[in-house]
C-alpha positions in Angstrom: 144.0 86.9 190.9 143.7 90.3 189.6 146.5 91.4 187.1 146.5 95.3 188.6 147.4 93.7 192.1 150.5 91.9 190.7 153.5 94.2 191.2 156.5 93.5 189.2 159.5 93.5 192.2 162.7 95.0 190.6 164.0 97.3 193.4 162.3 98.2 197.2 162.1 101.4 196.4 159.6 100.7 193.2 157.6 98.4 195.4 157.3 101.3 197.9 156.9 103.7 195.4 153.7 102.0 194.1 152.7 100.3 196.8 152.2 104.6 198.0 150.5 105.8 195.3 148.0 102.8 195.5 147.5 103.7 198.7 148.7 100.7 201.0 152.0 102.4 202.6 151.6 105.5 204.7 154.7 107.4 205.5 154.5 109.6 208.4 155.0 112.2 205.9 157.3 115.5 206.3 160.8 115.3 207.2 162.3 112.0 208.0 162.9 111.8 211.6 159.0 111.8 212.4 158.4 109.5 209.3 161.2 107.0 211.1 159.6 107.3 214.5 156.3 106.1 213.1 158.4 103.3 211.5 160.0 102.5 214.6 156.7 102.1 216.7 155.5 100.2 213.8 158.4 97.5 213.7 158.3 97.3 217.9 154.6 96.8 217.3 155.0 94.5 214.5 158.0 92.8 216.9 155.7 91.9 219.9 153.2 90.4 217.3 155.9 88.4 216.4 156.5 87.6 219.9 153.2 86.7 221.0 152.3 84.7 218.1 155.3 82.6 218.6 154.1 82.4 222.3 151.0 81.4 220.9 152.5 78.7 218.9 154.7 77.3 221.5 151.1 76.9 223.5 149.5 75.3 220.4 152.3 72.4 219.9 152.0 72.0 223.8 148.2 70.8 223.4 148.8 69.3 220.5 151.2 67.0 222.2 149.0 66.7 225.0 146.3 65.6 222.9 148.9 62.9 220.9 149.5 61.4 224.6 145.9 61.3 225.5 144.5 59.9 222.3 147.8 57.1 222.5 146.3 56.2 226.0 142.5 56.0 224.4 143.8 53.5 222.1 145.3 51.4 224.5 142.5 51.3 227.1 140.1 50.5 223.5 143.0 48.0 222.8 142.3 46.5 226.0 138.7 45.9 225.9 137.0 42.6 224.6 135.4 43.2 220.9 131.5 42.5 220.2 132.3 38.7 219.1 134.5 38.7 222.2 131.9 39.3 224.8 129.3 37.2 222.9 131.9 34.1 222.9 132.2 34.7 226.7 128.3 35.3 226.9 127.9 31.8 225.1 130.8 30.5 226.9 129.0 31.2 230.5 125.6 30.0 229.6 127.2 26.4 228.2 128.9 26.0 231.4 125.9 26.6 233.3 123.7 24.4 231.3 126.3 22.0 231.9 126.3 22.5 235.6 122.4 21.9 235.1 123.0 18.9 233.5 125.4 17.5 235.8 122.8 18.0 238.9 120.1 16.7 237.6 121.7 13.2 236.7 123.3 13.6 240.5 119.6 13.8 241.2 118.4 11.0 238.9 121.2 8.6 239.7 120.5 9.2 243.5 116.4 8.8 243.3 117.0 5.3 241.1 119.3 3.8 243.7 118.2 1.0 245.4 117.1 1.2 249.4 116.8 4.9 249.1 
């Protein structure tokens, strides 16, 4: 930070005062009714500002909640769902029951052809 912007803040009216002869505060200059309409349009204009930026806040937090909820309801439907190892155990699971089925059958079939007076 530059040393020259660093105003020592005794009093509001130095701070004024050199904030002016830097150049940064306009006055609206001659006598002081016109100066303190200027200031009033400038502090209704700096009010509604205010205003919409709190509006705009308010909206913010909104999504942002709105976003929490939905990302909460991601995690539970992820939650829900069988992991990699899962669906390979069921995979393997599936194919040794049908092999078994297999198995089964085909000594049904083996057993019945060997019988006697068949």
């Amino acid at each position: 930070m530059n040393s020259e912007n660093i105003v020592p803040f005794h009093h509001a009216d130095d701070l004024t005062e050199t904030s002016r002869r830097r150049g940064r505060v306009t006055t609206g200059g001659g006598d002081s009714t016109s100066g303190s309409g200027e200031m009033e349009q400038r502090l209704t204009r700096l009010e509604v500002l205010a205003e919409h930026t709190q509006e705009d806040v308010r909206e913010i937090k909104n999504d942002q909640r709105t976003i929490r909820e939905l990302l909460t309801d991601i995690r539970v439907e992820i939650a829900r769902r069988p992991t990699t190892s899962g669906l390979w155990t069921m995979v393997a699971t599936v194919a040794a029951v049908a092999f078994a089925v297999i198995a089964i059958f085909i000594g049904v079939l083996t057993y019945l052809q060997a019988m006697p007076g068949t």
